[in-house]
C-alpha positions as CSV (number, residue, x, y, z in Angstrom):
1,X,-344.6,147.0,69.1
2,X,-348.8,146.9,68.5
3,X,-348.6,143.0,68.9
4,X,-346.5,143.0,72.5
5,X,-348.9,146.5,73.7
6,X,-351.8,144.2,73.0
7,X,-350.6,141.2,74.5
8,X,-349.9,143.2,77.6
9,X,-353.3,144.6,77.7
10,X,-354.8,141.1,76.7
11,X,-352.8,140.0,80.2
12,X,-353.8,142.7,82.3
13,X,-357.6,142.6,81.2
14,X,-357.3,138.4,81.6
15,X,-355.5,140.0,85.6
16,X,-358.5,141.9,86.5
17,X,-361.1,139.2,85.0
18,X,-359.2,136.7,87.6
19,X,-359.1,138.9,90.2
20,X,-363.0,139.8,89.9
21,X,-363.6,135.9,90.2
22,X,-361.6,135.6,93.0
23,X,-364.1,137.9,94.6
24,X,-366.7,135.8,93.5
25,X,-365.9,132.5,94.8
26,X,-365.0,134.5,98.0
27,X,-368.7,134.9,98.2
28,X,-369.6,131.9,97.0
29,X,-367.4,130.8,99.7
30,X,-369.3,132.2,102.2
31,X,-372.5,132.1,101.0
32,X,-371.7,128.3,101.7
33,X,-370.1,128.3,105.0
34,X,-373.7,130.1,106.1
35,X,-375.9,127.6,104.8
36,X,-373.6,124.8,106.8
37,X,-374.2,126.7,110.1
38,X,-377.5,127.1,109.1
39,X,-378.2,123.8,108.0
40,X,-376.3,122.7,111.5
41,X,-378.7,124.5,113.3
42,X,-381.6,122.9,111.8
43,X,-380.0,119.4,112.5
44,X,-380.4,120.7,115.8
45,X,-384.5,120.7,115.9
46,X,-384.7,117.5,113.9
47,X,-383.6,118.3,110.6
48,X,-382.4,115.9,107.8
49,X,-378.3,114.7,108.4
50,X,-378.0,114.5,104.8
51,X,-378.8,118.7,104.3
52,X,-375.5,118.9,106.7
53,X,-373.5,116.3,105.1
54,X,-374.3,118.5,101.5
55,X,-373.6,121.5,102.9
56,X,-370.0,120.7,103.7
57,X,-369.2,119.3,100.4
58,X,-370.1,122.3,99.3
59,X,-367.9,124.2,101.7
60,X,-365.2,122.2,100.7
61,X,-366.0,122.7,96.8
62,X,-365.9,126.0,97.6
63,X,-363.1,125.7,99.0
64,X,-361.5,124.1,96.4
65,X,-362.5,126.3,93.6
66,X,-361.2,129.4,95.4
67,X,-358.1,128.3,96.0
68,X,-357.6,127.0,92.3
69,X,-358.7,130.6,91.1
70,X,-356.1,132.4,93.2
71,X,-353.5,130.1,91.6
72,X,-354.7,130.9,88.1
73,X,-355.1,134.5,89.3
74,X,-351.3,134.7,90.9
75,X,-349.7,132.7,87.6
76,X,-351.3,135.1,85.7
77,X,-350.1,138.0,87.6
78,X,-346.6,136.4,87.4
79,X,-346.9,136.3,83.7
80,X,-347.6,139.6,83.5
81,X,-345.0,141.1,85.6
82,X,-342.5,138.6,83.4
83,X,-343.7,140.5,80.4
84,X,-343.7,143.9,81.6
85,X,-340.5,143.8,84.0
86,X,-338.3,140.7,83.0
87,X,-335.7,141.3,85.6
88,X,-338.2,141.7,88.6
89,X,-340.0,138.5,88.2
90,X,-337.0,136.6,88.1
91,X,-335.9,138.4,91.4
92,X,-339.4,137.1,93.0
């Protein structure tokens, strides 16, 4: 009985951990997507290409990495719910 309340909490605790870095690469996200407009802006007056052409494959990094840790962040979830409520998840 311990062993499965601590696995739960393990799950839940590993939950919020994914769901705080979700937030993060939101940012990160973002944080991205401003320095490409910014970056496109400055292309404008003469800037380098290349500072564009790096700031979109960070976008799409970004990208990328956000939507891999809302996967991560939606298995664990399901594992979770699997664990606490067997029949539920399998309704999903």
């Amino acid at each position: 009985m311990i062993s499965t309340i601590a696995g739960v909490e393990s799950l839940y605790y590993g939950l919020v951990s994914l769901q705080n870095s979700v937030k993060v690469q939101q940012r990160a996200l973002k944080a991205a997507q401003d320095l490409l407009s910014h970056n496109r802006q400055q292309l404008q007056v003469g800037r380098l290409p290349i500072e564009v052409t790096r700031s979109e494959a960070l976008v799409e990094t970004s990208q990328l990495a956000l939507t891999q840790i809302i996967a991560l962040r939606d298995q664990q979830e399901n594992v979770l719910r699997s664990v606490v409520a067997p029949q539920s998840a399998h309704q999903s």
